[in-house]
DSSP file (Angstrom, degrees, kcal/mol; ACC not computed):
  #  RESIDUE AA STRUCTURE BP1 BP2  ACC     N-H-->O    O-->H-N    N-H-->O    O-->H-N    TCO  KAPPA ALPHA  PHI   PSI    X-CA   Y-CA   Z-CA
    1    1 A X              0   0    0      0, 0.0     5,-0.1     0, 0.0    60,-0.0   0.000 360.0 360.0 360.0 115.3  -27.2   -0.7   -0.7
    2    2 A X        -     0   0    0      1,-0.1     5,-0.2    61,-0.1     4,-0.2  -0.281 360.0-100.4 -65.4 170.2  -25.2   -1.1   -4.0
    3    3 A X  S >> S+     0   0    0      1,-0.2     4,-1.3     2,-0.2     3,-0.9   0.751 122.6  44.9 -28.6 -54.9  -22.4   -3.4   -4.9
    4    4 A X  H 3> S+     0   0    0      1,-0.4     4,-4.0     2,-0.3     5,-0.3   0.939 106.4  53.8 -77.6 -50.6  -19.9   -0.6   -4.3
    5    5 A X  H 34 S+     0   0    0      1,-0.3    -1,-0.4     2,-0.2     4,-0.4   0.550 116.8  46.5 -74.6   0.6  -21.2    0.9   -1.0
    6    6 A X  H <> S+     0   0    0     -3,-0.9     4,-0.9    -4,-0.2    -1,-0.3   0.564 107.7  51.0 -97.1 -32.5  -20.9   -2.7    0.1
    7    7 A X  H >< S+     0   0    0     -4,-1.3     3,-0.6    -5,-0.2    -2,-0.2   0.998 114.8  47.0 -57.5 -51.8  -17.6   -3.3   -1.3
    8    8 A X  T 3< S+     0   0    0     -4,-4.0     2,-0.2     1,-0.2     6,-0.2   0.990 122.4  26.4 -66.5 -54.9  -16.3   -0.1    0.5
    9    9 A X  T 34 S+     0   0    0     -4,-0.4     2,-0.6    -5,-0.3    -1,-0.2   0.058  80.1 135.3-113.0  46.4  -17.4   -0.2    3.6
   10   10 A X  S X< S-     0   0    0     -4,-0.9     3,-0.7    -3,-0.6     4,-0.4  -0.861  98.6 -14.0 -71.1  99.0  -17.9   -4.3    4.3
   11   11 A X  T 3  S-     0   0    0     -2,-0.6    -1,-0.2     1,-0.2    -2,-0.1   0.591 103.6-100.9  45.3  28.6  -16.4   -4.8    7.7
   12   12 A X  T 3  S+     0   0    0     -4,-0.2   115,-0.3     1,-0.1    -1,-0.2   0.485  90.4 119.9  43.6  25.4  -14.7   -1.3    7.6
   13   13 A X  S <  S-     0   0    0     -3,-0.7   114,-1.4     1,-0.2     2,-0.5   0.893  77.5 -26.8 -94.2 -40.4  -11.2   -2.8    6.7
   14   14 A X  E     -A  126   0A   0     -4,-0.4     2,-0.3   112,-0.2   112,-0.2  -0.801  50.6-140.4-170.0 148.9  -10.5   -1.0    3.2
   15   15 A X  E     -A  125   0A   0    110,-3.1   110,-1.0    -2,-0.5     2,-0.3  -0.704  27.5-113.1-109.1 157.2  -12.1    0.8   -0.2
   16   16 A X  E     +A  124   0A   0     -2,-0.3    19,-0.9   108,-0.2     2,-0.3  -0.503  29.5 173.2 -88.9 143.7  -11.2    0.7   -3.3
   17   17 A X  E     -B   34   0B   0    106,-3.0    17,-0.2    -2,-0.3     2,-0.2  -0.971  27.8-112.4-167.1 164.1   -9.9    2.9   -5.7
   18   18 A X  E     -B   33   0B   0     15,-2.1    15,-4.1    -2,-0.3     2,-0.3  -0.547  18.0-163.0 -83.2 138.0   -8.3    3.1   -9.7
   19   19 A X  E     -C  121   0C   0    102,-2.7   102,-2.8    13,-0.2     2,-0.4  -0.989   1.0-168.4-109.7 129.3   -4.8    3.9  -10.3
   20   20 A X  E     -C  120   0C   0     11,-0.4    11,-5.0    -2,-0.3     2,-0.7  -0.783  11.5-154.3-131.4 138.2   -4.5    4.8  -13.7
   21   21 A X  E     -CD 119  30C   0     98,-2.0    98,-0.8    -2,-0.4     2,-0.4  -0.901  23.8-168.0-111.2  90.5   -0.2    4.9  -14.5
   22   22 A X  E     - D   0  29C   0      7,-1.2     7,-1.0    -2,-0.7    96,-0.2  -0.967  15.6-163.0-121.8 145.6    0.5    7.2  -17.3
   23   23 A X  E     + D   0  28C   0     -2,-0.4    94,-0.9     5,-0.3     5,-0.2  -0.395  19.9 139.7 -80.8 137.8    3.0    8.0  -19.4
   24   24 A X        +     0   0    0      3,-4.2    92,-0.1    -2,-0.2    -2,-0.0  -0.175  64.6   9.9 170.4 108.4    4.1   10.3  -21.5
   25   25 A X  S    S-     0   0    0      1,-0.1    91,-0.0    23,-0.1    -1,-0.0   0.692 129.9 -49.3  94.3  32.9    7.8   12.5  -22.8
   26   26 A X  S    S+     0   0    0      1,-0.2     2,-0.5     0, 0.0    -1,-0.1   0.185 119.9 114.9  97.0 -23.3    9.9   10.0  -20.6
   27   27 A X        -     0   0    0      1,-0.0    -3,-4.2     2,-0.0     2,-0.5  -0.768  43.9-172.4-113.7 124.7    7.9   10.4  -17.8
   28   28 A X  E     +D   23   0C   0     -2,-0.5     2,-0.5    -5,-0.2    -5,-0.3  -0.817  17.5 156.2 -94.5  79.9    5.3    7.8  -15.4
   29   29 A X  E     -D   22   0C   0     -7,-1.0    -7,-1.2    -2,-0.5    -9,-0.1  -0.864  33.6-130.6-108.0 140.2    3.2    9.0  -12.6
   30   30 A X  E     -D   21   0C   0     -2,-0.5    -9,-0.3    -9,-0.2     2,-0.3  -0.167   8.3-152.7 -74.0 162.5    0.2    7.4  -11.4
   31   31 A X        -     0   0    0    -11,-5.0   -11,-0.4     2,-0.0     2,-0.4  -0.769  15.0-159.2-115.6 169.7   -3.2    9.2  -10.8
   32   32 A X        -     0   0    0     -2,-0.3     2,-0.5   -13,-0.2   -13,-0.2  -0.957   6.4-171.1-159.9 119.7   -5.6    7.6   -7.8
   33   33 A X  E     -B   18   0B   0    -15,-4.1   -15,-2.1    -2,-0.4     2,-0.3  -0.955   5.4-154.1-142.7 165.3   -9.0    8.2   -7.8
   34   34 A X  E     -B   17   0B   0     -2,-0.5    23,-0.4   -17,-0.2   -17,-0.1  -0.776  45.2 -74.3-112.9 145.8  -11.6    7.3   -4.9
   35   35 A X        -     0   0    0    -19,-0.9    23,-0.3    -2,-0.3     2,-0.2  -0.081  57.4-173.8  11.5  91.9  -14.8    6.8   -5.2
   36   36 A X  B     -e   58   0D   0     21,-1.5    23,-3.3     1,-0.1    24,-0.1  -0.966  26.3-164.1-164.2 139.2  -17.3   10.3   -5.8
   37   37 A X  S    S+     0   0    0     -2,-0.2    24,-0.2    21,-0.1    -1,-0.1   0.517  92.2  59.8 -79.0  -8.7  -20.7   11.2   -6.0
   38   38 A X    >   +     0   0    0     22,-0.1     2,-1.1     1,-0.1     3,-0.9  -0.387  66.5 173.5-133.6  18.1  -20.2   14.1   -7.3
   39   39 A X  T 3  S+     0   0    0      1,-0.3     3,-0.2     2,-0.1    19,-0.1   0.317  70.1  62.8 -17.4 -17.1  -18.2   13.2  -11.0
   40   40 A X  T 3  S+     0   0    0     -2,-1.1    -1,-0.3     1,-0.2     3,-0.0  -0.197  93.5  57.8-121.6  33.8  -18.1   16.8  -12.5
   41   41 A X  S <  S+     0   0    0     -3,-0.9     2,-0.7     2,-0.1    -1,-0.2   0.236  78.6 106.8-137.9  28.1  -16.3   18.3  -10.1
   42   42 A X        -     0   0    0     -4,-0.2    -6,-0.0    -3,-0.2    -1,-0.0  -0.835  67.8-134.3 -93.7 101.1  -13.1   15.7  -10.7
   43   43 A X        -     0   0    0     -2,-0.7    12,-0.3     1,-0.1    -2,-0.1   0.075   9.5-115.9 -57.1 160.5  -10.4   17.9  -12.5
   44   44 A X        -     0   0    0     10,-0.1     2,-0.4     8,-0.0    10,-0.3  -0.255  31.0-128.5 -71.1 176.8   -8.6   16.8  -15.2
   45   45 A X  E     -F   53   0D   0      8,-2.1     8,-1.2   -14,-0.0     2,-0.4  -0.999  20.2-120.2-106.8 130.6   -4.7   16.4  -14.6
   46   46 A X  E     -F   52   0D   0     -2,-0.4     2,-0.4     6,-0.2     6,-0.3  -0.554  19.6-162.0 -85.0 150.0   -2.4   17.9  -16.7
   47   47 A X  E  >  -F   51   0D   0      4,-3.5     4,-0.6    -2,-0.4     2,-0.3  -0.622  61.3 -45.2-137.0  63.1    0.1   15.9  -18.5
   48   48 A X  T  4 S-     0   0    0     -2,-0.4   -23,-0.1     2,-0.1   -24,-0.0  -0.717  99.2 -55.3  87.6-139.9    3.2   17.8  -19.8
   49   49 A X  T  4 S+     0   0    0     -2,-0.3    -1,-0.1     1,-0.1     3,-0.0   0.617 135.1  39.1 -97.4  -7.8    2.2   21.2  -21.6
   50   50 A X  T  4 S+     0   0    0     -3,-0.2    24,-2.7     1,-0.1     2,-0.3   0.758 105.4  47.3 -92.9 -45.9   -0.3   19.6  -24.1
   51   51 A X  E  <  -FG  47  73D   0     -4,-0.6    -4,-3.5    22,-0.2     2,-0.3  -0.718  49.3-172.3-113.7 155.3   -2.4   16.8  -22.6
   52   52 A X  E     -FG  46  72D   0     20,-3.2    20,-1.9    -2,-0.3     2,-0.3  -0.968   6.9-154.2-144.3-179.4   -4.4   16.2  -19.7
   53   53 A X  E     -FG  45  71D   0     -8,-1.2    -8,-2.1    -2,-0.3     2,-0.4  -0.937   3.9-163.5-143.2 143.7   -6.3   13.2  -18.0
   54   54 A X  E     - G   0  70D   0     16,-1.1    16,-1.7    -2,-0.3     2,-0.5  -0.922   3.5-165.0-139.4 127.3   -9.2   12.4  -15.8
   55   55 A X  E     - G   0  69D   0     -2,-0.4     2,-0.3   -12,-0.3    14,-0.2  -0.965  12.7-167.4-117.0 127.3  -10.2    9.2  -13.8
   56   56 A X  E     - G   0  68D   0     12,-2.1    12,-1.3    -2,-0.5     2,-0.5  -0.968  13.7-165.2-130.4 122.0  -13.4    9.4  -12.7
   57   57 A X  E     - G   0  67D   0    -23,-0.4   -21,-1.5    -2,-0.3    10,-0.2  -0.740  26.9-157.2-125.2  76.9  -14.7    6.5   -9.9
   58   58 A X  E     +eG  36  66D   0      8,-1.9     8,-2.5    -2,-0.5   -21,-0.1  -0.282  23.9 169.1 -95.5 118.8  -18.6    7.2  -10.3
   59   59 A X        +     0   0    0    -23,-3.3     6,-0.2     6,-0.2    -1,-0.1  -0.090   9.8 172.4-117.9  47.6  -20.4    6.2   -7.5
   60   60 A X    >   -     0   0    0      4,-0.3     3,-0.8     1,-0.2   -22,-0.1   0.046  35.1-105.4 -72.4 151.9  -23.9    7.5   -7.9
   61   61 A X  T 3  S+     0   0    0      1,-0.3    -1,-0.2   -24,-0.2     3,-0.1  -0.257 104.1   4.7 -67.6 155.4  -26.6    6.7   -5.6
   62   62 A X  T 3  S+     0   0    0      1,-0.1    -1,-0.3   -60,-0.0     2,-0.2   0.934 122.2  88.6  45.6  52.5  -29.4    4.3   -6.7
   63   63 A X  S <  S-     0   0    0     -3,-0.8    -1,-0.1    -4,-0.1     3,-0.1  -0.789  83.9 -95.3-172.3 143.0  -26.9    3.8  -10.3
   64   64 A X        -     0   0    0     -2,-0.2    -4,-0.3     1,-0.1     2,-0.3  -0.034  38.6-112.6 -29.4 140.3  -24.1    1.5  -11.1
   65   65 A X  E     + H   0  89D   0     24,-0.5    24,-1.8    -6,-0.2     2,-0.4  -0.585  37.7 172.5 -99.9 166.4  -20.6    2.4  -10.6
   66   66 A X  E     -GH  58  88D   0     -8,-2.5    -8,-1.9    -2,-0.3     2,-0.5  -0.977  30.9-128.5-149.0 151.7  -18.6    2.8  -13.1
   67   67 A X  E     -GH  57  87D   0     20,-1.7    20,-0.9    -2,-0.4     2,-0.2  -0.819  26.9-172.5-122.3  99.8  -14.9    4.0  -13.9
   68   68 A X  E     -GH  56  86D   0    -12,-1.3   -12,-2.1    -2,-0.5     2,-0.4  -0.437   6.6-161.8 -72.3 141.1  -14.6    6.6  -16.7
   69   69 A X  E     -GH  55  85D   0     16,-3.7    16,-1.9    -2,-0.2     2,-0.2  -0.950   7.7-166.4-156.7 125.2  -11.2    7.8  -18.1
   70   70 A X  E     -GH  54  84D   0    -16,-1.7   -16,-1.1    -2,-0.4     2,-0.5  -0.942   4.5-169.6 -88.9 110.7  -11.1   11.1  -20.1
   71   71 A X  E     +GH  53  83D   0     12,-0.6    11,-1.9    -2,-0.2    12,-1.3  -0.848  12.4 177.0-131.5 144.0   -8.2   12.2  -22.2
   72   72 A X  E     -GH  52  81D   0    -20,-1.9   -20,-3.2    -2,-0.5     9,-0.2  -0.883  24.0-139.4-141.0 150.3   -8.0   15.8  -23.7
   73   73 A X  E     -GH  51  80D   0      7,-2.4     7,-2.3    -2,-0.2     2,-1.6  -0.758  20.3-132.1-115.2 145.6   -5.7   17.9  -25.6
   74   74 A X  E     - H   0  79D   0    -24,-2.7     5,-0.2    -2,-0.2     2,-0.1  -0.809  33.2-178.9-121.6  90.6   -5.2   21.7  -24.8
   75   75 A X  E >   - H   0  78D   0     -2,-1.6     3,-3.0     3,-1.3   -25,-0.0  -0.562  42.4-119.1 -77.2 144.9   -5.5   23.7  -28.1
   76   76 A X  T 3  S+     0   0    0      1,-0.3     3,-0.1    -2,-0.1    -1,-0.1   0.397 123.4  58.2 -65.3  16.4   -5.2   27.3  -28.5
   77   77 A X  T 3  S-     0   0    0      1,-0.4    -1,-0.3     3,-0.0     2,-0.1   0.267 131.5 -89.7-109.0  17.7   -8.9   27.2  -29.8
   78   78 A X  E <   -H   75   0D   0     -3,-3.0    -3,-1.3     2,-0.1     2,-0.4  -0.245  62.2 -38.5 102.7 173.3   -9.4   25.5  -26.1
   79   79 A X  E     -H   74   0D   0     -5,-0.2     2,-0.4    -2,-0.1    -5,-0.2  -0.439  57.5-164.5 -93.1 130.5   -9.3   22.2  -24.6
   80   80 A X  E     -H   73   0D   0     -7,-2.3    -7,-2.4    -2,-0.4    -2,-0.1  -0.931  24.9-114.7-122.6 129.6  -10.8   19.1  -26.7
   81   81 A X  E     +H   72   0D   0     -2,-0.4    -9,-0.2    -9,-0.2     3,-0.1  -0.272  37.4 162.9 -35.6 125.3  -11.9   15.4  -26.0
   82   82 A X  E     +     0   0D   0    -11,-1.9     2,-0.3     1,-0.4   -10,-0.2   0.241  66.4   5.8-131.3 -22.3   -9.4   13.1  -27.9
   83   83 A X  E     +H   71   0D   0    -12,-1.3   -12,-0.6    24,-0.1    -1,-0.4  -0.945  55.5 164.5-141.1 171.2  -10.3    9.5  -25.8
   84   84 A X  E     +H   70   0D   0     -2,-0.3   -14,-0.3   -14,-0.2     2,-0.2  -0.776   5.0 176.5-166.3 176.8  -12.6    8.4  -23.2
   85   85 A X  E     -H   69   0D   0    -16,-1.9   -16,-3.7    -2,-0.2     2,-0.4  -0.842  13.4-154.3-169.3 152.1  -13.5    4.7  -22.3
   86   86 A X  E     -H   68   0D   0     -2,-0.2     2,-0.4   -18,-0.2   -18,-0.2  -0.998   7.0-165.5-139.1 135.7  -16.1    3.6  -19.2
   87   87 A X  E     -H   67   0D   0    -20,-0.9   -20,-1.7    -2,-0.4     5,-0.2  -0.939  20.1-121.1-120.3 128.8  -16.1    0.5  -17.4
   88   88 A X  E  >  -H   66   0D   0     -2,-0.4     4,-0.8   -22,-0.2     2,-0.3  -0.266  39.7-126.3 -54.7 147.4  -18.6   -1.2  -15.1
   89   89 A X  E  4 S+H   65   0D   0    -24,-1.8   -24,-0.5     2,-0.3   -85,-0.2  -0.945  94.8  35.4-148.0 132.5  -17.5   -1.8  -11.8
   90   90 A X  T >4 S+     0   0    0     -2,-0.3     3,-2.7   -87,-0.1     4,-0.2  -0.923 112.8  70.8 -76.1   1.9  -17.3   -4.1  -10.0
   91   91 A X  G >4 S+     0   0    0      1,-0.3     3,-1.0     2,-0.1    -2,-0.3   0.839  96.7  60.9 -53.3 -20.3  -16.6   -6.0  -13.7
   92   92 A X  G >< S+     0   0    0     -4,-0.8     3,-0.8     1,-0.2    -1,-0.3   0.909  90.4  58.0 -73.6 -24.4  -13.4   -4.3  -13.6
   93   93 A X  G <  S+     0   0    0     -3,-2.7    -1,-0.2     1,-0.2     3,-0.2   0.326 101.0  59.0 -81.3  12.1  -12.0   -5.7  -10.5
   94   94 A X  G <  S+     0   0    0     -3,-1.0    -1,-0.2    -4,-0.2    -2,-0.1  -0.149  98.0  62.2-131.3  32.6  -12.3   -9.6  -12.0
   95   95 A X    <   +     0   0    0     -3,-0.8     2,-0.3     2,-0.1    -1,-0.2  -0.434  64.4 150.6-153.6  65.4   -9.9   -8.6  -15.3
   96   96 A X        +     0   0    0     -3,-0.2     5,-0.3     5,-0.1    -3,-0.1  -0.375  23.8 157.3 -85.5  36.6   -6.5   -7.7  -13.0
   97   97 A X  S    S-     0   0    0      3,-1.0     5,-0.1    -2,-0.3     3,-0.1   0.118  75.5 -70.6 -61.9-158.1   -3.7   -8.7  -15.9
   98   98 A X  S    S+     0   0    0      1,-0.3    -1,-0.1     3,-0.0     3,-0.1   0.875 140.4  37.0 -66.3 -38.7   -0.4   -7.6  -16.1
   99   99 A X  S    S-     0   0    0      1,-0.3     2,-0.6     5,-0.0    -1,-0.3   0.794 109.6-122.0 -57.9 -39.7   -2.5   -4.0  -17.2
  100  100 A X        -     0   0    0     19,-0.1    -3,-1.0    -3,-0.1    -1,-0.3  -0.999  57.2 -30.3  37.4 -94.0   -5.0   -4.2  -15.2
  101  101 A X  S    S+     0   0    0     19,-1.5    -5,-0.1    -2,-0.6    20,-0.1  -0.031 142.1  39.6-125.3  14.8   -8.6   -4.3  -16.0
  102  102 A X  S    S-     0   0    0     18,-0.1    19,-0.1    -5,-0.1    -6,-0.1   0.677  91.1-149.1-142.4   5.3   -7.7   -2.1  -19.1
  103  103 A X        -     0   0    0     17,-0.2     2,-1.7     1,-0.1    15,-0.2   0.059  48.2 -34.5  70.2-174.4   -4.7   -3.2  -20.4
  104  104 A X        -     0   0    0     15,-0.1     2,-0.4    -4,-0.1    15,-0.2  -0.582  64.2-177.2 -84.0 104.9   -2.2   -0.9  -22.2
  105  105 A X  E     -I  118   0E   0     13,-4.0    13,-1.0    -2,-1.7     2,-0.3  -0.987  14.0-154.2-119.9 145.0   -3.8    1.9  -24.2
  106  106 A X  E     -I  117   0E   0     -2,-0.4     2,-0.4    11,-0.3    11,-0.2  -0.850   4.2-158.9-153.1 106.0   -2.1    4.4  -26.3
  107  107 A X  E     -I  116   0E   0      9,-0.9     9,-2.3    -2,-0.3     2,-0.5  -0.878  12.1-154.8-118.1 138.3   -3.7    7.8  -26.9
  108  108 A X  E     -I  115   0E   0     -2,-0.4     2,-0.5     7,-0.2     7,-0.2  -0.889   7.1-160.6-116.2 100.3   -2.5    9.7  -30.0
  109  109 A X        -     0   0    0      5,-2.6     5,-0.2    -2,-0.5     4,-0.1  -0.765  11.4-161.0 -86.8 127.8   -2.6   13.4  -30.5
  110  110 A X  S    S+     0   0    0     -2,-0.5    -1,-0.1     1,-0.2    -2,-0.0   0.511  71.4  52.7-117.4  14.9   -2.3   14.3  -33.9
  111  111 A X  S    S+     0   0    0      1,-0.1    -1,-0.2     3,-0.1    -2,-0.1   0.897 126.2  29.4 -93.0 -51.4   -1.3   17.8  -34.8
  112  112 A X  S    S-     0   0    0      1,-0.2    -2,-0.2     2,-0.1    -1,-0.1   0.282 105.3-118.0-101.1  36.5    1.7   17.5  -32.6
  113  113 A X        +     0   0    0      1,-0.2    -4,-0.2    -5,-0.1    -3,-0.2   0.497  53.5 170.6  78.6  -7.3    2.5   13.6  -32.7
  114  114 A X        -     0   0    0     -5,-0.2    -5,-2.6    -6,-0.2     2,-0.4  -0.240  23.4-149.0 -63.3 136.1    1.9   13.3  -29.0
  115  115 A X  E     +I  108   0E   0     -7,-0.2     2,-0.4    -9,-0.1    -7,-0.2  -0.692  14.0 179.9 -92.6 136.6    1.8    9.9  -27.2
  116  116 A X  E     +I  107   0E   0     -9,-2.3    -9,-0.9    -2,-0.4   -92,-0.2  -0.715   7.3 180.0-119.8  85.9   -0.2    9.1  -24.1
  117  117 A X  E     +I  106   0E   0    -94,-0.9     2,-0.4    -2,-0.4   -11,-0.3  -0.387  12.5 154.3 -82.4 176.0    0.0    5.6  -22.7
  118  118 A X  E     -I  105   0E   0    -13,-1.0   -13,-4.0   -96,-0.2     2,-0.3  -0.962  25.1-160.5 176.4 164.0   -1.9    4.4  -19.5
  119  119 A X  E     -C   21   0C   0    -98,-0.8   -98,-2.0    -2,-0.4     2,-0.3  -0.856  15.5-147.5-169.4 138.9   -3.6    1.4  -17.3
  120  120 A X  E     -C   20   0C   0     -2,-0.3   -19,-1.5  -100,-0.2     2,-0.4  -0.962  15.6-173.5-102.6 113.7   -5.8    1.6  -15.0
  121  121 A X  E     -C   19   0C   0   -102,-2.8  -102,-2.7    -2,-0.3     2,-0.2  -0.891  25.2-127.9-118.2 141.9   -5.8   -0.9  -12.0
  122  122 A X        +     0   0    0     -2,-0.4     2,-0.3  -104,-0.3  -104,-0.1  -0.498  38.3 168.4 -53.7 142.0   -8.4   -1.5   -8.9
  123  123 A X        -     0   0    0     -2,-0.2  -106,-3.0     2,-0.0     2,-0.4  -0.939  30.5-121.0-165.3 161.4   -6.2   -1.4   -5.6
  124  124 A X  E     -A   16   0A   0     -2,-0.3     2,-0.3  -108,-0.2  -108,-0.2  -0.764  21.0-149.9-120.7 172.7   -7.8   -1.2   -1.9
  125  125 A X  E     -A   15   0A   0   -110,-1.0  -110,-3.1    -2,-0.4    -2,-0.0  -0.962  21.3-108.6-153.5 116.5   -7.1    1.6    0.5
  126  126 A X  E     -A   14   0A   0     -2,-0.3     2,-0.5  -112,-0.2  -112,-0.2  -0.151  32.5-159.5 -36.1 134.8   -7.0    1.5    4.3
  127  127 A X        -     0   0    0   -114,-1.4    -1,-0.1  -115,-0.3     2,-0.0  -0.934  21.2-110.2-138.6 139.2   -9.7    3.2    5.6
  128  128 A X              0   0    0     -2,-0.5  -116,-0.0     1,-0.2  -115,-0.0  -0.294 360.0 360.0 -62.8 137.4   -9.7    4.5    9.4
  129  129 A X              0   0    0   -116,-0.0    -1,-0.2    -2,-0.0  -116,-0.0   0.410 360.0 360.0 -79.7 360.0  -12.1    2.7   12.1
């Protein structure tokens, strides 16, 4: 049993999952994502009329888990990769600051100036008996 599948389901009281808080035009909303085996079939979000975002909470069997965050800009030649960053988990859940285990990052797009901030946090989630 990996780390994770023990972390989730260790006395059945609650799993974890990232909330990545971003920003961008005035505007904060979180994203949540649980756990998946299944990583390429986790949508992006979109994120005003330009950008979009994906937090990805890779739980693969018999492989580390890891939390990937995508962010891509939606060109009229089609949508292109502008960030990405991966973090081991559980090493993420033992770096909580005031960001959380990724701190404040700042994503730039640069034909039309746009900003994308975000942090990403570890959080637990009830999970039903």
């Amino acid at each position: 049993m990996s780390c994770l599948t023990g972390l989730l389901f260790a006395s059945g009281a609650s799993a974890a999952q990232v909330m990545c808080h971003v920003s961008y035009g005035g505007e904060t909303r979180t994203i949540a994502a649980q756990p998946s085996s299944d990583p390429y079939r986790i949508a992006p979000q979109a994120i005003g009329s330009l950008l979009m975002f994906r937090v990805v909470f890779e739980a693969l069997p018999g492989a580390p888990a890891a939390v990937k965050i995508y962010s891509y800009v939606d060109r009229d030649e089609g949508i292109a990769l502008i960030h990405q960053a991966s973090y081991a988990h559980p090493a993420a859940t033992r770096s909580q600051g005031e960001f959380g285990f990724t701190g404040q990052q700042a994503v730039y797009e640069p034909l039309r100036d746009g900003e994308l901030q975000y942090w990403c946090e570890i959080s637990s989630t009830k999970v039903k008996s």
